[in-house]
MDAnalysis code that builds the backbone (N, CA, C; Angstrom):
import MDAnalysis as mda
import numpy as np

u = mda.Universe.empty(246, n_residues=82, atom_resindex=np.repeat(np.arange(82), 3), trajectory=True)
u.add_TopologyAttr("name", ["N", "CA", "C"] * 82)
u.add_TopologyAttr("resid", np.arange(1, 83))
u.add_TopologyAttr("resname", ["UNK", "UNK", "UNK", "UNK", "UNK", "UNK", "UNK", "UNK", "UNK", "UNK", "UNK", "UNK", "UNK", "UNK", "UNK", "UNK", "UNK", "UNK", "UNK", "UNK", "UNK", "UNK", "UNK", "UNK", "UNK", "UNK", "UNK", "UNK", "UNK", "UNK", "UNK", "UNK", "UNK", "UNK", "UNK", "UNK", "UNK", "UNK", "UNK", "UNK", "UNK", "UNK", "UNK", "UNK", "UNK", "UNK", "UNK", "UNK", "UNK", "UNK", "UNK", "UNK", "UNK", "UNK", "UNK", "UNK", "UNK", "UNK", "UNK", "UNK", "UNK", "UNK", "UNK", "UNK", "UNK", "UNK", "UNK", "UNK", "UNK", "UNK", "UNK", "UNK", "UNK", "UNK", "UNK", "UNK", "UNK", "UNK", "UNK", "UNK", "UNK", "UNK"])
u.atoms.positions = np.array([
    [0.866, -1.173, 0.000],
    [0.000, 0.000, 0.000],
    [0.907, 1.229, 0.000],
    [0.353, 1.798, -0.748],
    [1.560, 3.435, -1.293],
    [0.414, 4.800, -0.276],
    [1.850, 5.025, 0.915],
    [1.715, 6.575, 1.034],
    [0.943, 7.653, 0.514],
    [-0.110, 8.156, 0.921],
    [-0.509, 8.911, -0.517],
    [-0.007, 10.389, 0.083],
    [0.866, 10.245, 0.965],
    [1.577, 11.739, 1.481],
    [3.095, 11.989, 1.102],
    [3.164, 10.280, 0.666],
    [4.743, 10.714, 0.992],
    [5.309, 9.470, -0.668],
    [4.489, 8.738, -1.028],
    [4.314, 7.629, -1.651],
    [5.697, 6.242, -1.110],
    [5.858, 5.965, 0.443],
    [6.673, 5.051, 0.951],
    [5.678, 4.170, 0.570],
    [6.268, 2.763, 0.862],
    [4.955, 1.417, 0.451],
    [5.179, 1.286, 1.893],
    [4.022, 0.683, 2.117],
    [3.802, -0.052, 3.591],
    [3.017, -1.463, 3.318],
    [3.522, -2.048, 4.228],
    [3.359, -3.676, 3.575],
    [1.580, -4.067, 3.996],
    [1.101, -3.122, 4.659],
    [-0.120, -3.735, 5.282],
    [-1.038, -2.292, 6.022],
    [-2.502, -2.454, 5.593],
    [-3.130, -1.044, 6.360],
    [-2.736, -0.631, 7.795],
    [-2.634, -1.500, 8.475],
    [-1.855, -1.174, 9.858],
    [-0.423, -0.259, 9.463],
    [0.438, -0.935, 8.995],
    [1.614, 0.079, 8.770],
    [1.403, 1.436, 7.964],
    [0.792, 1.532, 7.262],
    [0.111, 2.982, 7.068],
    [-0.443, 3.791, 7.855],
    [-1.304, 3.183, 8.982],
    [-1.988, 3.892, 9.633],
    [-0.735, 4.592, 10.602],
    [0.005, 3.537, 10.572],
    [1.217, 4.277, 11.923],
    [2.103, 5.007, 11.203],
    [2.645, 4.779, 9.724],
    [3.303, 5.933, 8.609],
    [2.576, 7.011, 8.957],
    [1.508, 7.040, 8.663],
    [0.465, 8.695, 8.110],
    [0.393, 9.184, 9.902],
    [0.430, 8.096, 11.061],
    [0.461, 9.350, 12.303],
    [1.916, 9.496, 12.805],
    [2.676, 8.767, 12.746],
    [3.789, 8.772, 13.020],
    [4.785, 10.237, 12.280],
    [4.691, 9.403, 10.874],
    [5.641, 10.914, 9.727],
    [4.825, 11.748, 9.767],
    [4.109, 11.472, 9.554],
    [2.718, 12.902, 8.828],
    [2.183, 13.517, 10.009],
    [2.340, 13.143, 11.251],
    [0.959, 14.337, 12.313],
    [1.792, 14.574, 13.190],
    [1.065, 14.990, 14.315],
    [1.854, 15.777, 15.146],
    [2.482, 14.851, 16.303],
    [2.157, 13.403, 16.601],
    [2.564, 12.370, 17.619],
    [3.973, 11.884, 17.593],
    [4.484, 12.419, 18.263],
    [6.409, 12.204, 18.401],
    [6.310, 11.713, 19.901],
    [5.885, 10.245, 20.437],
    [5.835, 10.165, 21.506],
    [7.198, 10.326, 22.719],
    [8.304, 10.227, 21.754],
    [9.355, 9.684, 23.118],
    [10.261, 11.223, 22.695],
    [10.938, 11.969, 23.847],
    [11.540, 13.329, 24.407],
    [12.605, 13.162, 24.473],
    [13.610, 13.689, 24.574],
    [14.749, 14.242, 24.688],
    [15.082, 15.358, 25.718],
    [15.495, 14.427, 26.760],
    [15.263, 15.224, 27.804],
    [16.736, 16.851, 27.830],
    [17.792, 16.579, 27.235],
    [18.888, 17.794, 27.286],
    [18.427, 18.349, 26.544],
    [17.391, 18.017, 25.027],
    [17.104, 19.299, 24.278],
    [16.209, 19.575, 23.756],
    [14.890, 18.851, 24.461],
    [13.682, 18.969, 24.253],
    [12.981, 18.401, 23.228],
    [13.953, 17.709, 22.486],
    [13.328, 17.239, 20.902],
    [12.627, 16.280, 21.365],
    [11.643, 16.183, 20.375],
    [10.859, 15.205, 20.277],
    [10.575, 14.124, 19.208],
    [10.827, 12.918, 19.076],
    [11.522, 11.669, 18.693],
    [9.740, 10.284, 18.378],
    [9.995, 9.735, 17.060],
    [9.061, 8.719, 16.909],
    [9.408, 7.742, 17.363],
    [10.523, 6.964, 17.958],
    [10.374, 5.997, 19.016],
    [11.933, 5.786, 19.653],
    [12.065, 5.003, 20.254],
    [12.917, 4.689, 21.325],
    [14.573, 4.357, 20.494],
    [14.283, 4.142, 19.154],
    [15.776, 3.656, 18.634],
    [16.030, 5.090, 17.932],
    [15.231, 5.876, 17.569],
    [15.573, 7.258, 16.960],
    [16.153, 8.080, 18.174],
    [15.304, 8.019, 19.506],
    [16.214, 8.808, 20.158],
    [17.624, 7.739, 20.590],
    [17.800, 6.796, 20.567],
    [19.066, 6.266, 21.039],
    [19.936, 7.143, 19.820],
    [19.432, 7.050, 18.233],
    [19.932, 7.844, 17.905],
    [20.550, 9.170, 17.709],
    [19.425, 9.469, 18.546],
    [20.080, 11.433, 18.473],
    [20.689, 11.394, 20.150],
    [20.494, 11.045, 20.688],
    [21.148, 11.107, 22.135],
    [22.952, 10.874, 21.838],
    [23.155, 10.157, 20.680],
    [24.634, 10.181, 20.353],
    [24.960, 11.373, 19.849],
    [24.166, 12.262, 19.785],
    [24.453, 13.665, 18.734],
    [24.718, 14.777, 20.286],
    [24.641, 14.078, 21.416],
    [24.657, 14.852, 22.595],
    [26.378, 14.536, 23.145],
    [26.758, 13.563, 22.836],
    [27.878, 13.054, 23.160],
    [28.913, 14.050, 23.208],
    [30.059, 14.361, 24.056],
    [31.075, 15.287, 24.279],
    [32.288, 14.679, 23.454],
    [32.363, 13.224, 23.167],
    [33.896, 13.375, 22.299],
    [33.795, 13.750, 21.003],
    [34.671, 13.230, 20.144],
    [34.728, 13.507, 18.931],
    [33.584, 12.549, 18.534],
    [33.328, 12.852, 16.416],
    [32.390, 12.411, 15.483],
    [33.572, 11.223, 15.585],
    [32.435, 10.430, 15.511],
    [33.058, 9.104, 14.572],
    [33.278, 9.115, 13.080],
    [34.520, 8.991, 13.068],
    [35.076, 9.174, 11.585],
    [36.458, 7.856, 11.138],
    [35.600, 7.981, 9.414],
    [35.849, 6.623, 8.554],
    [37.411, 6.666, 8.476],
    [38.334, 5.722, 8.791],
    [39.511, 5.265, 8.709],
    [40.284, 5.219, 7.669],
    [39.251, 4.972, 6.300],
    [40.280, 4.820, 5.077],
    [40.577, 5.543, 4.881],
    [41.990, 5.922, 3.975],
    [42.698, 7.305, 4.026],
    [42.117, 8.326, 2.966],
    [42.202, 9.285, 2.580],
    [41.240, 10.113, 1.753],
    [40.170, 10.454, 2.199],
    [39.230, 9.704, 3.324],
    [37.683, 9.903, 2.943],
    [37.390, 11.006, 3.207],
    [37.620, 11.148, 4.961],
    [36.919, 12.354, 5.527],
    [35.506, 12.537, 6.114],
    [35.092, 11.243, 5.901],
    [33.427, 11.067, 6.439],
    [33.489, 11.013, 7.621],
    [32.519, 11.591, 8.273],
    [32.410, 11.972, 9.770],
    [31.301, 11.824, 10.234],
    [30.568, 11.177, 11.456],
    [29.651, 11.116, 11.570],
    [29.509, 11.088, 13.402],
    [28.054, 11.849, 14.133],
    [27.863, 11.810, 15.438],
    [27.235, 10.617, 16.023],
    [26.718, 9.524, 15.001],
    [26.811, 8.145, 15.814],
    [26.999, 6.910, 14.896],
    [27.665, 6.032, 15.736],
    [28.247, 5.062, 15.448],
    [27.686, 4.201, 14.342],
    [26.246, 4.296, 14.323],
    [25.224, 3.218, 13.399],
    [25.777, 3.910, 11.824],
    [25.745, 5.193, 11.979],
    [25.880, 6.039, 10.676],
    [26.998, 5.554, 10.098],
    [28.238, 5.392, 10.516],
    [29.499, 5.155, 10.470],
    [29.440, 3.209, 9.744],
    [28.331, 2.762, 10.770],
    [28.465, 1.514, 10.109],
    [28.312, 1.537, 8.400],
    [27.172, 1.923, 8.576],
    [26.586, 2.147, 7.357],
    [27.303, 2.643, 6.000],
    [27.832, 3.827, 6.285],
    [29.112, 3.979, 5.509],
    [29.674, 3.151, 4.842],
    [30.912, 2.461, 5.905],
    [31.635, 1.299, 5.798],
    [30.629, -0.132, 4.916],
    [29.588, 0.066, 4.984],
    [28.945, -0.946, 4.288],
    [28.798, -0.801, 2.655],
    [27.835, 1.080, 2.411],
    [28.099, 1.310, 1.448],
    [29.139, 1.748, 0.266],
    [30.243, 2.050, 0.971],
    [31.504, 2.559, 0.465],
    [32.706, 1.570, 0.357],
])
């Protein structure tokens, strides 16, 4: 079933219904408590809570690149596509 806001597929009317309130409305249930943001569930803020972190970006090893990133998943990802 195709998005008709955004045209993502969702495999089933249930997953639409939570696409269209989730992306599309105003329900960001889970907070961020150092900066008030407000987050669609519990692995997005694990995500941005690394963007709070005091050391350095995690950054790609091979020589040339220069890719830099504030959490670790991003970095995987990289390394996967590159």
């Amino acid at each position: 079933i195709t998005c008709p806001l955004c045209e993502i597929i969702c495999m089933s009317v249930i997953s639409l219904k939570a696409q269209i309130r989730l992306k599309h409305g105003d329900e960001h249930p889970v907070h961020c408590h150092p900066c008030d943001s407000t987050l669609e569930n519990l692995m997005d803020l694990h995500k941005h809570v690394e963007t709070h972190n005091d050391s350095d970006a995690y950054s790609c090893d091979v020589e040339g690149c220069g890719f830099t990133s504030w959490a670790l998943l991003t970095l995987r990802q990289h390394y996967k596509r590159e």
